[in-house]
PQR file of N, CA, C, O and H, with PARSE charges and radii, in Angstrom:
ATOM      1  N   UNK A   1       0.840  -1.202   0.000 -0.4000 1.5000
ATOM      2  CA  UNK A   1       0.000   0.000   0.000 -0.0000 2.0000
ATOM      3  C   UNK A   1       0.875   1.252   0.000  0.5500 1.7000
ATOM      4  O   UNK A   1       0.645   2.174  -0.782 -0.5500 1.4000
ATOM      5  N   UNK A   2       1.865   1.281   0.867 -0.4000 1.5000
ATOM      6  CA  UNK A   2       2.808   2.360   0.829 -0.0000 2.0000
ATOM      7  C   UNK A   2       3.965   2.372  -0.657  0.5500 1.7000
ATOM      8  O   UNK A   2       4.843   3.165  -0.998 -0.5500 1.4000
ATOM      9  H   UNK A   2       2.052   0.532   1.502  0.4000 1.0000
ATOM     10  N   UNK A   3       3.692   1.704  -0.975 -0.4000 1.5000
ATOM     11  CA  UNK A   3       4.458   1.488  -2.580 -0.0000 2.0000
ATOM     12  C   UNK A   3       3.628   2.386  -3.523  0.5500 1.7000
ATOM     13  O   UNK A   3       4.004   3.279  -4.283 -0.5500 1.4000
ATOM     14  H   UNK A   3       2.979   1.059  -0.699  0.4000 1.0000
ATOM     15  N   UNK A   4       2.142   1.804  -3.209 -0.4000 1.5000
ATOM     16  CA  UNK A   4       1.470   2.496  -3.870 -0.0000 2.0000
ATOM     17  C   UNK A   4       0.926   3.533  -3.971  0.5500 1.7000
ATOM     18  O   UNK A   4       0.359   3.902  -4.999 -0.5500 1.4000
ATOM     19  H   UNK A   4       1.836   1.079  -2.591  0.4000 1.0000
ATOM     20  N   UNK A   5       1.014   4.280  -2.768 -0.4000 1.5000
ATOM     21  CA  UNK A   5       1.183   5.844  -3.137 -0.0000 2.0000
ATOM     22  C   UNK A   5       2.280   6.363  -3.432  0.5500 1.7000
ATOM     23  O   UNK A   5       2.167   7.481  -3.936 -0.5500 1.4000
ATOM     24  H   UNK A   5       1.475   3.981  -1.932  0.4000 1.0000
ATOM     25  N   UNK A   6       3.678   5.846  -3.271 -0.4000 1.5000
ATOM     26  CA  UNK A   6       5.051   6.297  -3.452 -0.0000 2.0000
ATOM     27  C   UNK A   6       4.592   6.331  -4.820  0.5500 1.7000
ATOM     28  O   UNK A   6       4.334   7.433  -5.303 -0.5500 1.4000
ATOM     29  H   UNK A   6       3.770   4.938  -2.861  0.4000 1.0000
ATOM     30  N   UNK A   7       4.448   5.254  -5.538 -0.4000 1.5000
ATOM     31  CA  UNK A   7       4.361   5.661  -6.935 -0.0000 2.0000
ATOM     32  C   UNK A   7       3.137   6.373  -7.384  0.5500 1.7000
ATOM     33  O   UNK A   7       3.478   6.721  -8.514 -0.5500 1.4000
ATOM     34  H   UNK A   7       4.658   4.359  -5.145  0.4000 1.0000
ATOM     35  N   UNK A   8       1.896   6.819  -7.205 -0.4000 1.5000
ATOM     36  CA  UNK A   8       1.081   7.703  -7.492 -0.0000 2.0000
ATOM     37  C   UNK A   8       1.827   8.820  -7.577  0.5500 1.7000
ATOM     38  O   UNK A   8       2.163   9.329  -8.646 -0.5500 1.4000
ATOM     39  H   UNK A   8       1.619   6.536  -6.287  0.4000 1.0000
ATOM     40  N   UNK A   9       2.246   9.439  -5.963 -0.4000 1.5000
ATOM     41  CA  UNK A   9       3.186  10.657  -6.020 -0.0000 2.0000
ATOM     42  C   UNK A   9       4.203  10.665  -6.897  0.5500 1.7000
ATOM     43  O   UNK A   9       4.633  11.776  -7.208 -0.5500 1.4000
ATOM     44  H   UNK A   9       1.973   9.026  -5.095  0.4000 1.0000
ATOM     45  N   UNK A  10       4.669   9.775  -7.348 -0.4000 1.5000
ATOM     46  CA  UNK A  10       5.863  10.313  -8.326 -0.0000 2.0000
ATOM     47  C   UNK A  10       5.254  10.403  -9.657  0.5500 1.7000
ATOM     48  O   UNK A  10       5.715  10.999 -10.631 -0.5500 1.4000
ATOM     49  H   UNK A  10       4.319   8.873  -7.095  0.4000 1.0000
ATOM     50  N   UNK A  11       4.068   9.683  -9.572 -0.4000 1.5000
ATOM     51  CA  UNK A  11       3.340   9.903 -11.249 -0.0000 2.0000
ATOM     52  C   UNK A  11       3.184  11.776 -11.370  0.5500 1.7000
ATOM     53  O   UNK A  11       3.727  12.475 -12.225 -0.5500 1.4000
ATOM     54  H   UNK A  11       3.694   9.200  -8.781  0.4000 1.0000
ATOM     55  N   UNK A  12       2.301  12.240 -10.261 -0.4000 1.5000
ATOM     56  CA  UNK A  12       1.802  13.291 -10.275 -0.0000 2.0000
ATOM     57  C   UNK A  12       2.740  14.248 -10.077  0.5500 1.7000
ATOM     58  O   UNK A  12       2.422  15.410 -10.328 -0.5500 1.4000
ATOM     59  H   UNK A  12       1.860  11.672  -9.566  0.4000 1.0000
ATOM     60  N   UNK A  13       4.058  13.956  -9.595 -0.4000 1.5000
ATOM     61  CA  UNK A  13       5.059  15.177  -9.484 -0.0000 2.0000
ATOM     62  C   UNK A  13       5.756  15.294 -10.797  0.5500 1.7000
ATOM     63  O   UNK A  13       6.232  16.372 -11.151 -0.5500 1.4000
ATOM     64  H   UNK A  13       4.316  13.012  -9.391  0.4000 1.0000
ATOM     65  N   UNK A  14       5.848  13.980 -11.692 -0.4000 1.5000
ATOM     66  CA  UNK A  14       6.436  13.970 -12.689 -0.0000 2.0000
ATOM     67  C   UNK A  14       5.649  15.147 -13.769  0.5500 1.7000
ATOM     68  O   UNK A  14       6.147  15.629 -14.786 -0.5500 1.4000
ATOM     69  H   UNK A  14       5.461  13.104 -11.404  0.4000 1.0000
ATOM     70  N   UNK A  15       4.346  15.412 -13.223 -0.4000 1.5000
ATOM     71  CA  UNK A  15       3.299  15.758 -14.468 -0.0000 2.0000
ATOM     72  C   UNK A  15       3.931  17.995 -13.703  0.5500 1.7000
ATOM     73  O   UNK A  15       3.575  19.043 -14.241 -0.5500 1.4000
ATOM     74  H   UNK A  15       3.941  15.020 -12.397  0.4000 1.0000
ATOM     75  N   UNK A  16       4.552  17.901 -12.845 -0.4000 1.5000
ATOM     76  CA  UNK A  16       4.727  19.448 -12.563 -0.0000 2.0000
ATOM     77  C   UNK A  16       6.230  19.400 -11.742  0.5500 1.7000
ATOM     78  O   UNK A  16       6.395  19.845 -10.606 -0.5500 1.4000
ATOM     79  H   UNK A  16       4.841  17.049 -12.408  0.4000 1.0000
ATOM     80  N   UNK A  17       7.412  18.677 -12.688 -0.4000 1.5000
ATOM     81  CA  UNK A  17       8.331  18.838 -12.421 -0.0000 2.0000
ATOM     82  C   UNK A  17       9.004  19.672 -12.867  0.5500 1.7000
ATOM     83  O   UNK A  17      10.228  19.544 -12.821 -0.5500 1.4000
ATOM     84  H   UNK A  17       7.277  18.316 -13.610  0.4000 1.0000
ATOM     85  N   UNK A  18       8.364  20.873 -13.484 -0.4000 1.5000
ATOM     86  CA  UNK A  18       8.988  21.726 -13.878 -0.0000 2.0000
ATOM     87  C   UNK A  18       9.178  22.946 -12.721  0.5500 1.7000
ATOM     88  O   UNK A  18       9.570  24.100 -12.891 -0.5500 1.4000
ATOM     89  H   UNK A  18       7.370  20.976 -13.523  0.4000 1.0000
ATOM     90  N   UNK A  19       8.874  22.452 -11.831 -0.4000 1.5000
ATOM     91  CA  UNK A  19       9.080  23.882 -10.777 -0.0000 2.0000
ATOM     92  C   UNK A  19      10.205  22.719  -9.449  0.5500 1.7000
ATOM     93  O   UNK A  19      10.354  22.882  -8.237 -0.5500 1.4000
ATOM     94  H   UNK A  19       8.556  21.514 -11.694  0.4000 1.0000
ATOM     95  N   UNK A  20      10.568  22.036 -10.031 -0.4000 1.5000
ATOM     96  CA  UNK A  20      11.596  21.379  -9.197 -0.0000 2.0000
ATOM     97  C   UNK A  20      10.880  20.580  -8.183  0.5500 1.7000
ATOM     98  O   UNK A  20      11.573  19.951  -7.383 -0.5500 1.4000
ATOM     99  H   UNK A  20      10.447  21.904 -11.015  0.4000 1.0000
ATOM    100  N   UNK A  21       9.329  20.498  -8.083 -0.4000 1.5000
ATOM    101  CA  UNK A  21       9.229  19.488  -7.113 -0.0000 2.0000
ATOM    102  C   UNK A  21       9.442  17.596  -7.250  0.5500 1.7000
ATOM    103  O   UNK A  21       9.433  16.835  -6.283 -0.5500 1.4000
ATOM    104  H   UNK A  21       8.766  21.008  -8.734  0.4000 1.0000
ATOM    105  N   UNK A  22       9.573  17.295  -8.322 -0.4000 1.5000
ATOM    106  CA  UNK A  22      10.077  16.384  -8.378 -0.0000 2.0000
ATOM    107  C   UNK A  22      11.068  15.755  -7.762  0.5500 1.7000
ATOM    108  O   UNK A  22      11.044  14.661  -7.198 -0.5500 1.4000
ATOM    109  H   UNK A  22       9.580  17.914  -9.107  0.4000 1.0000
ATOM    110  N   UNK A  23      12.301  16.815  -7.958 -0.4000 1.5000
ATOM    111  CA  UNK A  23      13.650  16.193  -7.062 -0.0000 2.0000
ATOM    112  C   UNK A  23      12.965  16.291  -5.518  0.5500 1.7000
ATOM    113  O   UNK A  23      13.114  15.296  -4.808 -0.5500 1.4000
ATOM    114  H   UNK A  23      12.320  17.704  -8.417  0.4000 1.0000
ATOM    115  N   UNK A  24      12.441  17.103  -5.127 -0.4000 1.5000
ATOM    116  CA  UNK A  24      12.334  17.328  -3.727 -0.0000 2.0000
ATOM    117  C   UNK A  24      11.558  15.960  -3.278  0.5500 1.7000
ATOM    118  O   UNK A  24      11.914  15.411  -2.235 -0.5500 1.4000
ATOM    119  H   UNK A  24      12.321  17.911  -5.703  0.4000 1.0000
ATOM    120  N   UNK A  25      10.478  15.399  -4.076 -0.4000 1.5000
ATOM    121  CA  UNK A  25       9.467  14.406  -4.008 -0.0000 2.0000
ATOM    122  C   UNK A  25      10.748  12.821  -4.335  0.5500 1.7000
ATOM    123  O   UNK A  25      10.893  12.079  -3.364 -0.5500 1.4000
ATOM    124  H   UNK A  25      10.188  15.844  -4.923  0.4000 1.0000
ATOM    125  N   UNK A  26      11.279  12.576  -5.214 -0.4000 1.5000
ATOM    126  CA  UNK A  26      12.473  11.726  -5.446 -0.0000 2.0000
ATOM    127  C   UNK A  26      13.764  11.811  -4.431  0.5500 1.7000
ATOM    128  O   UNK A  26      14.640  10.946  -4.403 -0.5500 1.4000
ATOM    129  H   UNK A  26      11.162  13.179  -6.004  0.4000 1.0000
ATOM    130  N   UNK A  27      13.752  12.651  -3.835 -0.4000 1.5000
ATOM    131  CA  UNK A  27      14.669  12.712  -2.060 -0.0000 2.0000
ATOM    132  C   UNK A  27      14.311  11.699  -1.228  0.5500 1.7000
ATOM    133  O   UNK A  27      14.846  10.688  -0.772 -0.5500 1.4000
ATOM    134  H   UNK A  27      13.041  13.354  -3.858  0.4000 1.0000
ATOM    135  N   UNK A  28      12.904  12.431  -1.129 -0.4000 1.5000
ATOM    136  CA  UNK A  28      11.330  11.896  -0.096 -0.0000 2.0000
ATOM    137  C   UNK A  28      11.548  10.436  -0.646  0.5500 1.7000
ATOM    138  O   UNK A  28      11.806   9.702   0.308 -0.5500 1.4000
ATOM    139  H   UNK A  28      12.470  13.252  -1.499  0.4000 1.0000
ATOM    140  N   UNK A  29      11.542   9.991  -1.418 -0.4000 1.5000
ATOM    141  CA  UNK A  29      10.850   8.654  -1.805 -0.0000 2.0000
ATOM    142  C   UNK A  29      12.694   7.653  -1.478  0.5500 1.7000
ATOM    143  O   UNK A  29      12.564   6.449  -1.261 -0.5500 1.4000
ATOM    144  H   UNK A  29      11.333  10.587  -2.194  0.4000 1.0000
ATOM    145  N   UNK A  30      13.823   8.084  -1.473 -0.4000 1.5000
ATOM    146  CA  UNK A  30      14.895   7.127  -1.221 -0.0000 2.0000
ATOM    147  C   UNK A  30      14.953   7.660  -0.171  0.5500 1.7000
ATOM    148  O   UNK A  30      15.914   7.126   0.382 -0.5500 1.4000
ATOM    149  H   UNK A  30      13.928   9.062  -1.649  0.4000 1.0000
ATOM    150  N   UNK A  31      14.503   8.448   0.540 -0.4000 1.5000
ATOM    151  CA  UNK A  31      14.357   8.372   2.437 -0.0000 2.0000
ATOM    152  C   UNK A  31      13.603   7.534   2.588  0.5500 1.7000
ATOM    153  O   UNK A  31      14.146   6.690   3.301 -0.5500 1.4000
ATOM    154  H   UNK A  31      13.722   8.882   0.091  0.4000 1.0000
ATOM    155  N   UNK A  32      12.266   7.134   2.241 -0.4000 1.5000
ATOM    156  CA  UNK A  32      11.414   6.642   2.580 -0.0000 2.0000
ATOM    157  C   UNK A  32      11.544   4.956   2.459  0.5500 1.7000
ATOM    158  O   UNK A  32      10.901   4.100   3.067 -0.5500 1.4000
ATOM    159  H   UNK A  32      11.825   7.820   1.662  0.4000 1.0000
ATOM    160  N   UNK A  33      12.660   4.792   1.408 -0.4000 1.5000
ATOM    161  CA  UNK A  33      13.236   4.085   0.834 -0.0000 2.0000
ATOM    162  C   UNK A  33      14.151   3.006   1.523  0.5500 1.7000
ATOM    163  O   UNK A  33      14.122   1.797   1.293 -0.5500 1.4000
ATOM    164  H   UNK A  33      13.182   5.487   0.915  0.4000 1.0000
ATOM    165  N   UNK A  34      14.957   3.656   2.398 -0.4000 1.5000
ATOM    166  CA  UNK A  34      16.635   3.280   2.973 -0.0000 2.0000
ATOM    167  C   UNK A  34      15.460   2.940   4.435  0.5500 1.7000
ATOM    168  O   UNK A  34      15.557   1.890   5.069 -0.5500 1.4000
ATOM    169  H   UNK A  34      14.980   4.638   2.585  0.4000 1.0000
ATOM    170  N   UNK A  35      14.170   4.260   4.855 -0.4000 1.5000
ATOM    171  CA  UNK A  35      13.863   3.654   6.462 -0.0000 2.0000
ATOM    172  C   UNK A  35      12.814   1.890   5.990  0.5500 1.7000
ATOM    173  O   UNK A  35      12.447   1.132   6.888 -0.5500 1.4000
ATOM    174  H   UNK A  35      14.091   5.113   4.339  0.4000 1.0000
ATOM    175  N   UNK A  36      12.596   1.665   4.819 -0.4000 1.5000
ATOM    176  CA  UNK A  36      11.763   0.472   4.872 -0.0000 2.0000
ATOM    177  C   UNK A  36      12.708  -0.605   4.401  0.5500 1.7000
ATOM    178  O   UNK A  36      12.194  -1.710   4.232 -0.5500 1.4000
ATOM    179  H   UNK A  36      12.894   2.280   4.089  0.4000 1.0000
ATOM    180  N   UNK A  37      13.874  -0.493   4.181 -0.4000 1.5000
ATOM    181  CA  UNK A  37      14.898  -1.224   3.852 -0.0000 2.0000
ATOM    182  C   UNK A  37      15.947  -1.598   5.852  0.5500 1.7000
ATOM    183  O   UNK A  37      16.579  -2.574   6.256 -0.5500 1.4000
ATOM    184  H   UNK A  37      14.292   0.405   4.318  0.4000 1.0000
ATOM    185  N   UNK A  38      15.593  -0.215   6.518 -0.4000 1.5000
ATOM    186  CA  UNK A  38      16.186  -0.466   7.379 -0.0000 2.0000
ATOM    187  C   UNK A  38      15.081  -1.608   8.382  0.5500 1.7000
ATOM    188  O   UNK A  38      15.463  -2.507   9.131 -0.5500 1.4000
ATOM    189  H   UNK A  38      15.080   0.578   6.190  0.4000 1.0000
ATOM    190  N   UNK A  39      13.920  -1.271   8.133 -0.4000 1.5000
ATOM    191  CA  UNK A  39      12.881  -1.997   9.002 -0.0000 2.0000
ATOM    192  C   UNK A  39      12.552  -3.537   9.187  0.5500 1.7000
ATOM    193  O   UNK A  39      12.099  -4.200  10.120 -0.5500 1.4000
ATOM    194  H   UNK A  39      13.610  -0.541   7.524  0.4000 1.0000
ATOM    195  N   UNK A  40      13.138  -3.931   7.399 -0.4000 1.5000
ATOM    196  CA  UNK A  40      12.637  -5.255   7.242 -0.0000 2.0000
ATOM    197  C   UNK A  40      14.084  -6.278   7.336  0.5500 1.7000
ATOM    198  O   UNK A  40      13.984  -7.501   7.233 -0.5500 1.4000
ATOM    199  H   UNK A  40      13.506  -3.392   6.641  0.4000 1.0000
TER
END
C-alpha cells in the first residue's frame, strides 16, 4: 500500500516537475526508501 502511493506521487510530481518538485518528491521517496529497507 505504501508502494502504492510512493508511486502515485511520483506519477503526479512527474506531471509538474517543472518547478523542481520532483527532485524534492524523489529525495522523499529514497528516504522513505533506505527507512523500509532499514525496518525489514
Amino acid at each position: 500500500m505504501v508502494q502504492c502511493q510512493l508511486n502515485n506521487a511520483l506519477r503526479c510530481t512527474c506531471l509538474v516537475n517543472n518547478n523542481g518538485a520532483f527532485l524534492s518528491t524523489l529525495r522523499q521517496y529514497v528516504t522513505v526508501q533506505q527507512e523500509v529497507s532499514l525496518m525489514s
